[in-house]
DRENTORKOL-3810 file (N, C-alpha, C; in nm, 4 decimals):
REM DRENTORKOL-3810
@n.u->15.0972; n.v->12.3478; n.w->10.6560; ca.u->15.0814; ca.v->12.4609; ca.w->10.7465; c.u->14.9330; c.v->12.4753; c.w->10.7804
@n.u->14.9077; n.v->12.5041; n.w->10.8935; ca.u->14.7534; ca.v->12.4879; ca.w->10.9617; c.u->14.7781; c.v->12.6285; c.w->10.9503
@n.u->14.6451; n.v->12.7244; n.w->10.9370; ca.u->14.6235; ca.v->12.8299; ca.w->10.9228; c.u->14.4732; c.v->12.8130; c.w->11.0327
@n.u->14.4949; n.v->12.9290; n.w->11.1721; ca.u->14.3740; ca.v->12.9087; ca.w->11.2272; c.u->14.2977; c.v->13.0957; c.w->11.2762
@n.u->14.2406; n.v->13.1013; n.w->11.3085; ca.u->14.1818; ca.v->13.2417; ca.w->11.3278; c.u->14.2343; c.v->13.2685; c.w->11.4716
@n.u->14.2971; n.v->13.2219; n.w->11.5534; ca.u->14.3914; ca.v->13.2849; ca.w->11.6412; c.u->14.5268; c.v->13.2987; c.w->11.6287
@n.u->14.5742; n.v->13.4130; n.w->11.6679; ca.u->14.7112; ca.v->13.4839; ca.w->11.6371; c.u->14.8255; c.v->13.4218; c.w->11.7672
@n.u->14.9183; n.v->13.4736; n.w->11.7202; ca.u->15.0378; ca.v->13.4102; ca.w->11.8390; c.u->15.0886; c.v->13.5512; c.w->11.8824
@n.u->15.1253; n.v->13.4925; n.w->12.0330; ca.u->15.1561; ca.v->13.6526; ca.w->12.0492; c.u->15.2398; c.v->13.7047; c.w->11.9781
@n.u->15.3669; n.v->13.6988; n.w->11.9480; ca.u->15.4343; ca.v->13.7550; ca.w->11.8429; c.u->15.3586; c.v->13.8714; c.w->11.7112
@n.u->15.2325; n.v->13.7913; n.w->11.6948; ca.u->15.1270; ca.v->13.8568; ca.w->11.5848; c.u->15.0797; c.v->13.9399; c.w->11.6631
@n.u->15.0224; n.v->13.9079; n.w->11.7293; ca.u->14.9713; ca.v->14.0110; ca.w->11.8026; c.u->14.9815; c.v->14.1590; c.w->11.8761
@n.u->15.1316; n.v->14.1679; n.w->11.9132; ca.u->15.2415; ca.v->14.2579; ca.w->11.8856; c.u->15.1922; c.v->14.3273; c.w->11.7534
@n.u->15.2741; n.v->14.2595; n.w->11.6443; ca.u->15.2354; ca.v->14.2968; ca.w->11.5463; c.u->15.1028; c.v->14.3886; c.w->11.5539
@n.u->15.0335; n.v->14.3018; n.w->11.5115; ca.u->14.8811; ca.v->14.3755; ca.w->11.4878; c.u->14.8501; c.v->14.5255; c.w->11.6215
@n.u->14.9254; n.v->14.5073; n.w->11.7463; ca.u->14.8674; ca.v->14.6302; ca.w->11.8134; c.u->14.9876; c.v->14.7557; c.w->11.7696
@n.u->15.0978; n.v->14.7306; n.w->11.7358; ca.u->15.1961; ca.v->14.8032; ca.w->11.6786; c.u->15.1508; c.v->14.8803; c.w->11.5902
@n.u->15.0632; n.v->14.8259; n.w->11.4446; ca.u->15.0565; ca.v->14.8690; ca.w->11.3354; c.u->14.9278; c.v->14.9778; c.w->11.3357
@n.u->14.8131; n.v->14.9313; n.w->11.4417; ca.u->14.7499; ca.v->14.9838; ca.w->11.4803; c.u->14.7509; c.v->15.1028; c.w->11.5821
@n.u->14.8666; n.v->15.1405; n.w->11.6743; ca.u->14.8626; ca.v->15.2460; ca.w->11.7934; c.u->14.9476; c.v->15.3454; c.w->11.6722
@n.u->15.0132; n.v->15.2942; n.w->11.5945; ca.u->15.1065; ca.v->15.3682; ca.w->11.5158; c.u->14.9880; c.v->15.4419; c.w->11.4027
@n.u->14.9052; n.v->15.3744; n.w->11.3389; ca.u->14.8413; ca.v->15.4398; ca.w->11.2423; c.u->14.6871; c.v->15.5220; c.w->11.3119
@n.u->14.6681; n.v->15.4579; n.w->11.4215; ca.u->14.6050; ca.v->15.6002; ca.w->11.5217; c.u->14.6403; c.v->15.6933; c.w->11.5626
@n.u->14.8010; n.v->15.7017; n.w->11.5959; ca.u->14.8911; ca.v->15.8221; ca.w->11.5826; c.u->14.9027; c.v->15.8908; c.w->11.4776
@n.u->14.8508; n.v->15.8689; n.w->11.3418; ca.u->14.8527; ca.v->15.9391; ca.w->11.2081; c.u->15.0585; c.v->15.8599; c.w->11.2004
@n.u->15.1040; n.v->15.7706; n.w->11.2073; ca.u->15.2007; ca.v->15.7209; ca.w->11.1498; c.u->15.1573; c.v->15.6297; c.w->11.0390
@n.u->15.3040; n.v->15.5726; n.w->10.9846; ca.u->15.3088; ca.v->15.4652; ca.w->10.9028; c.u->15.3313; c.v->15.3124; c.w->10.9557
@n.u->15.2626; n.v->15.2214; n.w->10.8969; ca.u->15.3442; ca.v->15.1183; ca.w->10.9978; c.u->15.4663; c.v->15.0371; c.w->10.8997
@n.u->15.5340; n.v->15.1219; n.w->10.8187; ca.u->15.7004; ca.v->15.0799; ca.w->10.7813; c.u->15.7372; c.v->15.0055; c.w->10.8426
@n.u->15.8023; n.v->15.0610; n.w->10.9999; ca.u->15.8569; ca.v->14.9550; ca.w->11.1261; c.u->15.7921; c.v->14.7920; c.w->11.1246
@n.u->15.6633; n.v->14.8093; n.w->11.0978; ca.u->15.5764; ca.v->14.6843; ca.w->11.1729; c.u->15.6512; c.v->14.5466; c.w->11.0518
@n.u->15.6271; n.v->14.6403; n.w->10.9280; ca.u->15.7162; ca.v->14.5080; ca.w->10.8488; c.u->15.8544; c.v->14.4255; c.w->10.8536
@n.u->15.8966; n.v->14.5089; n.w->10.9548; ca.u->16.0797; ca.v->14.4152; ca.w->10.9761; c.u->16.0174; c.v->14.3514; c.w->11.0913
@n.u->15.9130; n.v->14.3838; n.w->11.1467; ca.u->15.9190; ca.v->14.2570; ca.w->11.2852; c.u->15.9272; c.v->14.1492; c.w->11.1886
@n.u->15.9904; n.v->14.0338; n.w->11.2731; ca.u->15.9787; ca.v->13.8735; ca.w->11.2178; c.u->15.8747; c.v->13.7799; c.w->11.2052
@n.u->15.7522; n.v->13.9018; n.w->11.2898; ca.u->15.6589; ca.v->13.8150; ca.w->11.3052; c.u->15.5258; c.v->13.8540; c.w->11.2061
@n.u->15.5636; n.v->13.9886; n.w->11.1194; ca.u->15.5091; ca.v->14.0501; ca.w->11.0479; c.u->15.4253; c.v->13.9500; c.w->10.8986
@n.u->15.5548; n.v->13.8640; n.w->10.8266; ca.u->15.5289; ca.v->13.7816; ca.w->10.7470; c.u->15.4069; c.v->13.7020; c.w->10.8002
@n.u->15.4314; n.v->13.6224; n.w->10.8813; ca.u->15.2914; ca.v->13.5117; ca.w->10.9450; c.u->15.1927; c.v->13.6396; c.w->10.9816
@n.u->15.1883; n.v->13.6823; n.w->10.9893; ca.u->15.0448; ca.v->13.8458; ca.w->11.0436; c.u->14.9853; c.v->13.8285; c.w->10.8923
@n.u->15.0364; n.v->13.8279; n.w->10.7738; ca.u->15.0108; ca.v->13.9199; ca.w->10.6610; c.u->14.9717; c.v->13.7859; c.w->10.5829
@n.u->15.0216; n.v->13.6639; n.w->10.6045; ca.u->14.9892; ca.v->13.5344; ca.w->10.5366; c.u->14.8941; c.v->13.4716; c.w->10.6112
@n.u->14.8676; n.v->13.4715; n.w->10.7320; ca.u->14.6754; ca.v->13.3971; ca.w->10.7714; c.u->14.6094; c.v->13.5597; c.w->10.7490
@n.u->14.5857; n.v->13.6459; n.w->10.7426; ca.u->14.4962; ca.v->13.7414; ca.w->10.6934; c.u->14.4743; c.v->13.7343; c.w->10.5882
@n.u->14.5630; n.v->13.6861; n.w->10.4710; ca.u->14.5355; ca.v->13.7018; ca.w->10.3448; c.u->14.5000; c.v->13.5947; c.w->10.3383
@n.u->14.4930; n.v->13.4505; n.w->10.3848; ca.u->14.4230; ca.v->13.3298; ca.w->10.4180; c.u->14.2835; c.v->13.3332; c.w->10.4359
@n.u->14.2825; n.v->13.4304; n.w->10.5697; ca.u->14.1175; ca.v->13.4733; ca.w->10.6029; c.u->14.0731; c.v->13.5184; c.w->10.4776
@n.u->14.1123; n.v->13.6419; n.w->10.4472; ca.u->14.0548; ca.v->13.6935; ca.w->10.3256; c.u->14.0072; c.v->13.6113; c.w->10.2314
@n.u->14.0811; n.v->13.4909; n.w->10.1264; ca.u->14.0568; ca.v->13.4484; ca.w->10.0939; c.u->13.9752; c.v->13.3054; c.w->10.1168
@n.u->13.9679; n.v->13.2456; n.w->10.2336; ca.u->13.8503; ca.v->13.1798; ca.w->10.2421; c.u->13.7065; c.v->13.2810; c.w->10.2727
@n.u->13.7183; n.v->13.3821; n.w->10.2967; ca.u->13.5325; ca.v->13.4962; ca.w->10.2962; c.u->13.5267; c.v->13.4608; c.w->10.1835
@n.u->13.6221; n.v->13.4878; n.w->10.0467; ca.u->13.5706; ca.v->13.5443; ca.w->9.9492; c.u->13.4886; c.v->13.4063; c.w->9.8510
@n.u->13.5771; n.v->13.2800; n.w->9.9154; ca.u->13.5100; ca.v->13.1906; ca.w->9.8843; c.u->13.3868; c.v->13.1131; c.w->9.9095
@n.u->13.3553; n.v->13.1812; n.w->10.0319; ca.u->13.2651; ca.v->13.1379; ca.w->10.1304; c.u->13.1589; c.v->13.2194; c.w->10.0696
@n.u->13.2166; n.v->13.3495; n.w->10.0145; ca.u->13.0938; ca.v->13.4316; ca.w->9.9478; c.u->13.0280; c.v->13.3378; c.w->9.7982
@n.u->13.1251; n.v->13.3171; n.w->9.7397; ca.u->13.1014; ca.v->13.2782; ca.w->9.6189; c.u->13.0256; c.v->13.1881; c.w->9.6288
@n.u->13.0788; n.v->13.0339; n.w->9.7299; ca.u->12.9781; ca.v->12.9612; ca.w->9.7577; c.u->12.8562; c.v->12.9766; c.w->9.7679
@n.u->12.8132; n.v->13.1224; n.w->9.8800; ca.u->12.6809; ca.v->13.1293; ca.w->9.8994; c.u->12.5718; c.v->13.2059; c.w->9.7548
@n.u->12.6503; n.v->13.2347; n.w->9.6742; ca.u->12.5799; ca.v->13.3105; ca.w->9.5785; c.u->12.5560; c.v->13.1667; c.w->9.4161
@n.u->12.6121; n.v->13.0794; n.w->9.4571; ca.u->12.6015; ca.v->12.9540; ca.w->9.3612; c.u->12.5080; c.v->12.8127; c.w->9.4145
@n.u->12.4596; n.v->12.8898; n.w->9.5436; ca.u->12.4025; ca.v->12.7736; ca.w->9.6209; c.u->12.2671; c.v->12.8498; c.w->9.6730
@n.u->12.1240; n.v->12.7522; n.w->9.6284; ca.u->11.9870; ca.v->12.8056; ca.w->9.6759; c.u->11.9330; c.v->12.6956; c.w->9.7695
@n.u->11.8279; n.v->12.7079; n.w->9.8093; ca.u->11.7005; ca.v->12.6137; ca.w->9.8890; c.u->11.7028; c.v->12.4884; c.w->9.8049
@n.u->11.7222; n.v->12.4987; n.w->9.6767; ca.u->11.6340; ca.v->12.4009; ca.w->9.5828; c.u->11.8223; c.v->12.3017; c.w->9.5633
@n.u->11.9197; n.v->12.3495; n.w->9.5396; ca.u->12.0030; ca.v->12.2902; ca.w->9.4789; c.u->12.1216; c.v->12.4397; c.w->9.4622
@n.u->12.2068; n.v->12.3498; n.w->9.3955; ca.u->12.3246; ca.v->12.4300; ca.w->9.2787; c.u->12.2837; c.v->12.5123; c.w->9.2249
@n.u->12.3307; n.v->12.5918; n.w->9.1732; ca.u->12.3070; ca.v->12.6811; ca.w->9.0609; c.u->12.4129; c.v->12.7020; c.w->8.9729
@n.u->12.4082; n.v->12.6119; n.w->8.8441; ca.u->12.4971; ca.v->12.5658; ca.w->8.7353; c.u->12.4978; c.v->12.7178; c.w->8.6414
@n.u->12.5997; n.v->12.7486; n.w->8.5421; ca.u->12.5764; ca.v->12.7918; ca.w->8.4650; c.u->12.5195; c.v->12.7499; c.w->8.3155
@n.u->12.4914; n.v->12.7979; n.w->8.2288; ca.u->12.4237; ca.v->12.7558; ca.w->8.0577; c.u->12.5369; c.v->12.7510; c.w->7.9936
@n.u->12.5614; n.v->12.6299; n.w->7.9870; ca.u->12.6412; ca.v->12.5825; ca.w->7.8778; c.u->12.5964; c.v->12.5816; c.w->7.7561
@n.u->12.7186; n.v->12.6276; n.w->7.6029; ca.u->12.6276; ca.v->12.6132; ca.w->7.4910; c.u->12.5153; c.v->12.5544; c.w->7.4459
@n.u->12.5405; n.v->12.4265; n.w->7.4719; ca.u->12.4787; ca.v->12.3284; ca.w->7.4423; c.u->12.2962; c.v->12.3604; c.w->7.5084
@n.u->12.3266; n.v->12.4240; n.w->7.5854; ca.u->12.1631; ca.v->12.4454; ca.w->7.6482; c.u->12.0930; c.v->12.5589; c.w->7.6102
@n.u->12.2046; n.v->12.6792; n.w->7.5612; ca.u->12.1509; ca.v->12.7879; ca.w->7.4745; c.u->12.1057; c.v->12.7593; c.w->7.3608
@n.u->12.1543; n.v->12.6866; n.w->7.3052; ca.u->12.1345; ca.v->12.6351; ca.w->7.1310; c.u->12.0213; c.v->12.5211; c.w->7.1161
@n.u->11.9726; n.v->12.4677; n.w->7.2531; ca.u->11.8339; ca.v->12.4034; ca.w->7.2659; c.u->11.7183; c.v->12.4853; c.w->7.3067
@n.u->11.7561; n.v->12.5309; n.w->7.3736; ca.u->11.6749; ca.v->12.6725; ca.w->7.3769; c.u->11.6249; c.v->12.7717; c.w->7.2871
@n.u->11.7517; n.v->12.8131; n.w->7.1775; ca.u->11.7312; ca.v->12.8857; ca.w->7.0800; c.u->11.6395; c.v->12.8338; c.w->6.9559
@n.u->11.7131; n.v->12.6995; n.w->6.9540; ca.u->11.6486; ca.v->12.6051; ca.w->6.8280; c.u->11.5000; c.v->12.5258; c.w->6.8298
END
C-alpha cells in the first residue's frame, strides 16, 4: 500500500464533513460510517508517524556525525 500526502476525493468528503460538523459545535460520529473514513484515519496516522520519526531523526543527527548513545562498556572506561 503506497501511502501519499494527497487525499482522494472520497477523503476529502470525509475530512470537510468532520470539520463543518465540529465548527457547528457537533460530533463527527456520522463521519466514521463513511467508507471512506477508515483510509482518512490510516494515512494520517501514517503522516503522524513518519513527523515523529523525522523528529527523532533530527534530534540523533548533528553537523559533525551521529549521535550514538554510552554503552556500558564506555561508562566503565570512563569511570575506571
Amino acid at each position: 500500500m503506497r501511502i501519499s500526502n494527497s487525499f482522494s476525493e472520497g477523503e476529502i468528503q470525509v475530512l470537510e464533513f468532520i470539520l463543518q460538523t465540529l465548527l457547528r459545535g457537533g460530533t463527527p460520529s456520522m463521519a466514521t460510517r463513511n467508507k471512506d473514513f477508515a483510509s482518512v484515519y490510516r494515512k494520517v496516522m501514517t503522516m503522524k508517524k513518519r513527523v515523529e520519526e523525522k523528529k527523532s531523526q533530527a534530534k540523533t543527527s548533528s553537523s559533525v556525525g551521529t549521535v550514538a548513545a554510552a554503552d556500558d562498556d564506555d561508562l566503565h572506561r570512563k569511570a575506571g
